[in-house]
C-alpha positions, 0 to 999 in steps of 0.5 A, a space after each residue: 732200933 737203927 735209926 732211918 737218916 736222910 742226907 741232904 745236900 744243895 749243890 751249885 757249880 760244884 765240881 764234880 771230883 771234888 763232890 765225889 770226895 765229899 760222897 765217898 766219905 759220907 759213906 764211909 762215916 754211915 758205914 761206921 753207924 750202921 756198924 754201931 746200929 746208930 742207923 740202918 742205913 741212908 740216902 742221900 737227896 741232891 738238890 742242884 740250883 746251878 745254871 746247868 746239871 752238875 751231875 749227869 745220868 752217868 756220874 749218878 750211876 758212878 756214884 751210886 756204884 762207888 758207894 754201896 754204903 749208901 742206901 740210895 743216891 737221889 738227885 733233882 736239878 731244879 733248874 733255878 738258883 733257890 739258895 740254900 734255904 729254899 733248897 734245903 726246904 724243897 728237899 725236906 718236902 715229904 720227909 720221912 726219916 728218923 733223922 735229917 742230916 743237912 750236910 755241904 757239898 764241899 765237906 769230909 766228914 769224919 768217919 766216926 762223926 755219924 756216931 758222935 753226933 748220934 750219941 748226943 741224943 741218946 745222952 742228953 733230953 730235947 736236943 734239937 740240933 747237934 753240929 759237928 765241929 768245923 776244921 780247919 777253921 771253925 765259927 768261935 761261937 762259944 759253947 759248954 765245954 760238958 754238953 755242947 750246948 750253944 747258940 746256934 748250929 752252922 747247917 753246913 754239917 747238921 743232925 735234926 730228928 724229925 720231930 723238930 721238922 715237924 714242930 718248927 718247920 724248915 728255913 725261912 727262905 722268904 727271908 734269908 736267901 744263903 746266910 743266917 738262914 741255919 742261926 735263924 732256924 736254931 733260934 726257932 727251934 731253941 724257942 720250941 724248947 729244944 737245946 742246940 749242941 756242938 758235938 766236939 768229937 764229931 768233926 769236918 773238914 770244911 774247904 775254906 781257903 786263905 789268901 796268902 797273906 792269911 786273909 779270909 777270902 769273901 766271895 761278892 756273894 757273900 759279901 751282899 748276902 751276909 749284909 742283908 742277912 745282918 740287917 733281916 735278923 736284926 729286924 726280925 729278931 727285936 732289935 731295931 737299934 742294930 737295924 739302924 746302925 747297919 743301914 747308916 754304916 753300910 749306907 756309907 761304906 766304900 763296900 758296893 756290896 754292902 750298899 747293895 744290901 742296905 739298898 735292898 733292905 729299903 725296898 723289901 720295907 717299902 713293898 712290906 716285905 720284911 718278916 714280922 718281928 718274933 714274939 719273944 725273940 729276947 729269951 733265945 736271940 743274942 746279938 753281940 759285936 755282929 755275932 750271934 753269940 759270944 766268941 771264945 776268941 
């Protein structure tokens, strides 16, 4: 039997043609599944943390309109910059689906990702995640090149089973505000005894930009908040030699951000804050060079 699939996107300041896009060709790659009865069909749910509504009644019923493939197009504006963790959380409340696709808002997925992905856990046992391949550039995590398996899942275009959503739960929000929140919640799910997969020929093209010089662009935002990530997985996941490092280097880096980030780490441990260490975090947590896995280049 088809499968039932939620999408679920977070939105904030996302312009509007753009997100349009990145709808139209979700609709698209559902039409192809629906087509290969990997689903009978989906809806998508938009949570939207910018300071004002990205999208009005109007846009809504455009899109809906533009989009017959979809099942449904639902939105909520929650009024208050939740980060993706809390976002994703507050979307997943009363999940009912077979399947979760957690995909963002500034990607296109291929028309025949749906399908790829689908077909990883008709192929393979306890899968808990399969994450379509990002281009044009993508994490160097390694992984299988057979079956796919690897660390941990970049959330910015993921396929869950609700079995997983009801076993380990949604993102750690409490901790992890926009980065690291989707490598925490693969090393979760991989401690339940479910496998992570990077399915190679399910693609999507995530709008990352370069400098002209071929420098990666870092938001300040990001710059503070994959610091503090870097240090609350670090703790969080039984290794406090790495906790200590960070906070001496960041502690004297020229970076404001990432003072910033030590700074906020300090506090979160003198109000006790920080998470409880996971038991068993050894058997799943990998922590090489800064990275959570080891690199194919």
């Amino acid at each position: 039997m088809a499968a039932t699939l939620r999408v679920h996107s977070v939105l904030y300041g996302n312009d509007r043609g753009h997100f349009g896009r990145s709808v139209q060709a979700l609709a698209r790659s559902v039409a192809l599944a629906r087509h290969e009865g990997a689903v009978a069909g989906a809806v998508l749910s938009l949570g939207d943390c910018s300071p004002q509504p990205v999208l009005t009644e109007k846009d809504l019923v455009e899109l809906r309109a533009d989009n017959p493939d979809l099942s449904g197009i639902e939105y909520v504006f929650f009024d208050a910059n939740l980060g993706s963790a809390a976002g994703q959380n507050r979307l997943m409340e009363g999940f009912d689906a077979d399947f979760l696709l957690i995909l963002n808002p500034d990607t296109i997925i291929a028309p025949n990702a749906l399908v790829e992905m689908f077909k990883a856990f008709v192929t393979q046992p306890m899968v808990g995640i399969v994450e379509a391949r990002q281009l044009p550039f993508e994490h160097p995590k390694s992984y299988d090149p057979v079956s796919g398996v690897t660390s941990w899942a970049s959330t910015a275009c993921a396929l869950v089973p609700r079995v997983v959503i009801e076993r380990v739960g949604g993102f750690d929000s409490d901790t992890f505000f926009l980065y690291c929140d989707d490598v925490d919640w693969s090393w979760r799910i991989r401690l339940a005894g479910f496998t992570i997969v990077l399915r190679d020929s399910a693609r999507v093209f995530h709008d990352k930009r370069l400098t002209p010089s071929g420098r990666w662009i870092v938001s300040r935002a990001e710059e503070f908040y994959s610091a503090e990530a870097a240090l609350l997985m670090a703790h969080k996941w039984g290794r406090p030699d790495l906790v200590q490092r960070y906070l001496s280097d960041f502690e004297k880096s020229d970076s404001k951000r990432q003072r910033e980030a030590a700074a906020s780490y300090r506090q979160r441990q003198r109000e006790k804050r920080l998470p409880v260490p996971v038991a068993g975090a050894d058997r799943v947590a990998t922590f090489v060079k800064g990275a959570y896995a080891t690199h194919r280049y």
